[in-house]
N, C-alpha and C positions, 0 to 999 in steps of 0.2 A: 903790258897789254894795252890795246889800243880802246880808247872811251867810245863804243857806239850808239849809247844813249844816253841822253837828257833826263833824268831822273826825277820825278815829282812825287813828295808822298802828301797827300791827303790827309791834313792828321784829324780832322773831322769822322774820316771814316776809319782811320785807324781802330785795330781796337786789342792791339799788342799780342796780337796771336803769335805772334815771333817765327810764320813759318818761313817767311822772307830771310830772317836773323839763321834760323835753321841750315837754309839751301847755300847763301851768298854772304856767308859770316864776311868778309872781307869789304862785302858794300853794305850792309847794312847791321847795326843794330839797336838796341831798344833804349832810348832815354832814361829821367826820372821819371817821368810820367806813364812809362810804360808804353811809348808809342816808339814805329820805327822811325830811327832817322838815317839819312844817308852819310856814311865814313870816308868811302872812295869808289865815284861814281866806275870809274875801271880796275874794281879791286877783284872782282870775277870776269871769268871769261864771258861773252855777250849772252851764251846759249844760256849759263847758270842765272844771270841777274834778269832772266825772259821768265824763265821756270819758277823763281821765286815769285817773280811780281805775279805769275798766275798761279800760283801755290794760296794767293792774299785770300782769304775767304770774302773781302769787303771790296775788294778791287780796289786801293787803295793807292797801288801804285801806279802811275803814268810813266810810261817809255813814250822817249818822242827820239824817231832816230835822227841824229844828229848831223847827217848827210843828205836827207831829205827832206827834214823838216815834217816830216808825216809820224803821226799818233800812232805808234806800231800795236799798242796796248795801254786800257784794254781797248 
Protein backbone atom coordinates (compact mmCIF):
# COMPACT_ATOMS: atom_id res chain seq x y z
CA UNK A 1 0.00 0.00 0.00
CA UNK A 2 1.18 3.18 -0.84
CA UNK A 3 1.80 5.92 2.55
CA UNK A 4 -0.73 8.98 1.61
CA UNK A 5 -0.55 10.53 4.95
CA UNK A 6 1.66 12.21 7.46
CA UNK A 7 0.18 10.86 10.69
CA UNK A 8 0.15 12.87 13.85
CA UNK A 9 -1.54 11.87 17.10
CA UNK A 10 -2.06 14.33 19.76
CA UNK A 11 -1.59 12.45 22.75
CA UNK A 12 -2.69 15.41 24.90
CA UNK A 13 -5.99 14.85 23.54
CA UNK A 14 -5.85 11.37 23.20
CA UNK A 15 -7.86 9.75 25.43
CA UNK A 16 -7.55 5.81 24.44
CA UNK A 17 -11.17 5.53 23.00
CA UNK A 18 -9.46 2.88 20.72
CA UNK A 19 -11.86 3.59 17.93
CA UNK A 20 -9.00 4.47 15.63
CA UNK A 21 -7.31 1.00 17.05
CA UNK A 22 -11.00 -0.40 16.12
CA UNK A 23 -11.17 0.92 12.20
CA UNK A 24 -7.01 0.65 11.18
CA UNK A 25 -5.73 -2.18 13.53
CA UNK A 26 -2.80 -2.17 11.24
CA UNK A 27 -1.91 1.76 11.65
CA UNK A 28 -2.65 2.25 14.87
CA UNK A 29 -2.85 0.92 18.42
CA UNK A 30 -2.96 1.62 22.04
CA UNK A 31 0.22 1.94 24.26
CA UNK A 32 0.89 1.38 28.09
CA UNK A 33 -0.58 4.39 28.74
CA UNK A 34 -3.50 3.79 26.89
CA UNK A 35 -3.22 6.30 24.28
CA UNK A 36 -3.06 5.68 20.37
CA UNK A 37 0.18 5.44 18.76
CA UNK A 38 1.04 4.92 15.25
CA UNK A 39 2.44 1.04 14.03
CA UNK A 40 2.49 1.70 10.12
CA UNK A 41 1.73 4.93 8.95
CA UNK A 42 0.41 2.61 5.34
CA UNK A 43 -0.67 -0.43 7.19
CA UNK A 44 -4.41 0.62 5.93
CA UNK A 45 -5.74 1.50 2.92
CA UNK A 46 -5.90 5.63 2.85
CA UNK A 47 -9.88 5.72 2.84
CA UNK A 48 -9.68 3.39 6.40
CA UNK A 49 -6.80 5.33 8.20
CA UNK A 50 -9.47 8.86 7.10
CA UNK A 51 -12.42 6.99 8.68
CA UNK A 52 -10.57 6.25 11.76
CA UNK A 53 -8.99 9.54 12.41
CA UNK A 54 -12.64 10.93 12.11
CA UNK A 55 -14.11 7.90 14.07
CA UNK A 56 -11.51 10.07 17.07
CA UNK A 57 -14.21 11.48 19.46
CA UNK A 58 -11.12 14.27 20.44
CA UNK A 59 -9.82 14.70 16.96
CA UNK A 60 -6.84 13.55 17.96
CA UNK A 61 -5.49 12.55 14.86
CA UNK A 62 -3.83 14.89 12.22
CA UNK A 63 -3.52 13.63 8.42
CA UNK A 64 -1.37 15.85 6.42
CA UNK A 65 -1.43 14.53 2.92
CA UNK A 66 1.82 13.79 2.03
CA UNK A 67 1.69 15.00 -1.67
CA UNK A 68 0.59 18.24 -0.85
CA UNK A 69 1.57 19.10 2.13
CA UNK A 70 -2.08 20.22 3.11
CA UNK A 71 -3.94 19.37 6.68
CA UNK A 72 -6.43 16.90 4.98
CA UNK A 73 -7.97 16.41 8.74
CA UNK A 74 -9.18 17.46 10.86
Amino acid sequence: MTKKYKITIDRNLCIGAASCVALAMKTFELDSENKAIIIDEAGDEAETIKLAAESCPTKAIILENIETGEQEYP
